[in-house]
BALOBA-1460 file (C-alpha; in Angstrom, 3 decimals):
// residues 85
<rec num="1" residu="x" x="-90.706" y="-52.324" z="26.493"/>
<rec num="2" residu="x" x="-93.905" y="-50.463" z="26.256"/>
<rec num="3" residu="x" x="-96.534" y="-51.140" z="23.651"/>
<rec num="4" residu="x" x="-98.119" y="-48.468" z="21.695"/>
<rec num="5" residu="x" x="-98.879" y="-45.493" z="23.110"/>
<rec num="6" residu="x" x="-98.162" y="-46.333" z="27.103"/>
<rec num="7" residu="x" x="-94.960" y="-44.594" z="28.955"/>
<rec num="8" residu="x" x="-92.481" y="-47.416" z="29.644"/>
<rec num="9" residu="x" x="-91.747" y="-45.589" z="32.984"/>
<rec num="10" residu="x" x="-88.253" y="-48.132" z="33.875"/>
<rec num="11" residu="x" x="-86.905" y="-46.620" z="30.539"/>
<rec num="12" residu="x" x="-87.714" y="-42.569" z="31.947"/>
<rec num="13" residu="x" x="-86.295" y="-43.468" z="35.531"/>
<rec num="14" residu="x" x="-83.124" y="-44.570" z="33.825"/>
<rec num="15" residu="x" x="-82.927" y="-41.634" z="31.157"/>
<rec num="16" residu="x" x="-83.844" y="-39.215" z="33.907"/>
<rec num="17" residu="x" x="-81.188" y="-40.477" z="36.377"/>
<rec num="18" residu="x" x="-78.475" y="-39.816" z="33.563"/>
<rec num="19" residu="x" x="-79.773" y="-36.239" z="32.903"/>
<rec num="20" residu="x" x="-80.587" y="-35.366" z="36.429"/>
<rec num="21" residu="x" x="-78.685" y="-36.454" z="39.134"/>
<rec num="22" residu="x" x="-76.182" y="-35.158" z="42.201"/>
<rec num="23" residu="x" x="-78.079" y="-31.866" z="42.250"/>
<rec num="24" residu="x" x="-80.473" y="-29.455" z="44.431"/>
<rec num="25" residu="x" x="-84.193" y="-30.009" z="42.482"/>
<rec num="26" residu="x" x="-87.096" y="-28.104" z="43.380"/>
<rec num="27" residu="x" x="-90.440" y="-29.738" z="41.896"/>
<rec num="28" residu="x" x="-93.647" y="-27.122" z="41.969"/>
<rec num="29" residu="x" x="-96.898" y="-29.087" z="43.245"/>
<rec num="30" residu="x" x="-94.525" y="-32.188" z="43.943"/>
<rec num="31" residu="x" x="-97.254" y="-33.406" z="46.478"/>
<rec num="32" residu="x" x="-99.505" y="-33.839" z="43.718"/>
<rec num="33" residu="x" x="-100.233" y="-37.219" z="41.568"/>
<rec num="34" residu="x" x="-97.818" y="-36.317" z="38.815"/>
<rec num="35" residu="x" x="-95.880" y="-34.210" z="40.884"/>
<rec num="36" residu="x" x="-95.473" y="-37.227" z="43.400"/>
<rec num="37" residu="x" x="-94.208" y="-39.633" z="40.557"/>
<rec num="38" residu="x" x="-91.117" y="-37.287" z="39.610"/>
<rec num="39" residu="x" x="-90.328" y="-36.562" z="43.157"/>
<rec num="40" residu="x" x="-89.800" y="-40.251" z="43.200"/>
<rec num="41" residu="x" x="-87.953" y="-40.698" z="40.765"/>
<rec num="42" residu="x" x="-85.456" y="-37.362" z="41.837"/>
<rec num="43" residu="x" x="-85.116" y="-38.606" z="44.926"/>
<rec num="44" residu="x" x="-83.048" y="-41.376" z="43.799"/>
<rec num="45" residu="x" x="-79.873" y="-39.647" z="43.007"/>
<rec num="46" residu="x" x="-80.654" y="-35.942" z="43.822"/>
<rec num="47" residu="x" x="-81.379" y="-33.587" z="46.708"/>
<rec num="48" residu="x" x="-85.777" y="-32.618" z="46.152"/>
<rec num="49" residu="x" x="-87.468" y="-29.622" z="47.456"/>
<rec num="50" residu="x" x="-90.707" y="-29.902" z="47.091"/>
<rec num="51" residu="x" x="-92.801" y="-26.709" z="46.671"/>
<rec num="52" residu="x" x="-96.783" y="-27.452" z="47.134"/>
<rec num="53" residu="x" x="-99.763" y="-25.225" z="48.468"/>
<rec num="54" residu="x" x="-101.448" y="-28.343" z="49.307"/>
<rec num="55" residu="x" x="-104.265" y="-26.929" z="47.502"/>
<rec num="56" residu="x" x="-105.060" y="-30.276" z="45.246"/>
<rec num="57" residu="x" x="-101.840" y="-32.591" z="46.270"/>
<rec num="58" residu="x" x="-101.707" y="-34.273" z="49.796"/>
<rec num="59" residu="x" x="-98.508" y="-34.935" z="52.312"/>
<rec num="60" residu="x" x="-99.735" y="-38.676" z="51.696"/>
<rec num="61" residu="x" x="-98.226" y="-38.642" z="48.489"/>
<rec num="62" residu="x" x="-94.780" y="-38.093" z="49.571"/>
<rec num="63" residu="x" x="-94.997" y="-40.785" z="51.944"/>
<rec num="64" residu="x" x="-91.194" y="-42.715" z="52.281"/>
<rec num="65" residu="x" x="-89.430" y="-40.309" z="49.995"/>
<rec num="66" residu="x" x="-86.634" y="-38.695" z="50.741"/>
<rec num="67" residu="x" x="-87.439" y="-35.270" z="49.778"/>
<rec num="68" residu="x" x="-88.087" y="-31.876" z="51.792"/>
<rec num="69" residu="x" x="-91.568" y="-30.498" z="51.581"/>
<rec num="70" residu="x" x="-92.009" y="-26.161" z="51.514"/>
<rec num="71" residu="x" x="-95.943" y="-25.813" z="52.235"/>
<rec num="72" residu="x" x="-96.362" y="-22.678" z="50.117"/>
<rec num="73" residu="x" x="-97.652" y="-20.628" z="47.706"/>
<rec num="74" residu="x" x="-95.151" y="-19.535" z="44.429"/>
<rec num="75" residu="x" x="-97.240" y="-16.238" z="45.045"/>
<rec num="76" residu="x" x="-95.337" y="-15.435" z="48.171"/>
<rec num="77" residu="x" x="-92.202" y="-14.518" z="46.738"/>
<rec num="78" residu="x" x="-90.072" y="-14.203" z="50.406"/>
<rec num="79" residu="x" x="-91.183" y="-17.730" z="51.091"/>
<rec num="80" residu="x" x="-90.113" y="-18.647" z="47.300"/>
<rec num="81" residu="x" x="-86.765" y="-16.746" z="48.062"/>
<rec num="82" residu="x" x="-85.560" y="-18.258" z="51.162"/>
<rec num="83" residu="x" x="-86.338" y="-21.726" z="49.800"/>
<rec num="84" residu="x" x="-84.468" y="-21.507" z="46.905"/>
<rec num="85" residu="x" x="-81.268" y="-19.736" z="48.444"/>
């Protein structure tokens, strides 16, 4: 259990795998540090698109994980629509 104030982050991977799971995910700037920590936790029980310009997140981040990466801008709605078809 987490003390005070810090994210007990076994206790989110567990609730998130019960609320998420056996579905298609697409995470916006999943290649980012944030981004990169729910993409890892998706992965586990879910199909994850990640959707990243690159501009501040790095490939590096999704090192090992099981997840496809769209290099992209949300701006460029074709690219946005053929992802998510």
């Amino acid at each position: 259990m987490a003390s005070s104030g810090e994210v007990d982050l076994d206790d989110v991977r567990s609730k998130l795998g019960l609320i998420i799971r056996d579905r298609r995910v697409m995470v916006t700037g999943g290649a980012g540090f944030i981004g990169s920590h729910l993409v890892e936790v998706l992965t586990e029980r879910n199909k994850v698109f990640v959707y990243d310009d690159l501009s501040t997140g790095t490939m590096h981040n999704l090192d090992e994980m099981d997840a496809e990466l769209v290099v992209g801008s949300l701006l460029d709605q074709d690219l946005l629509q053929r992802t998510v078809k």
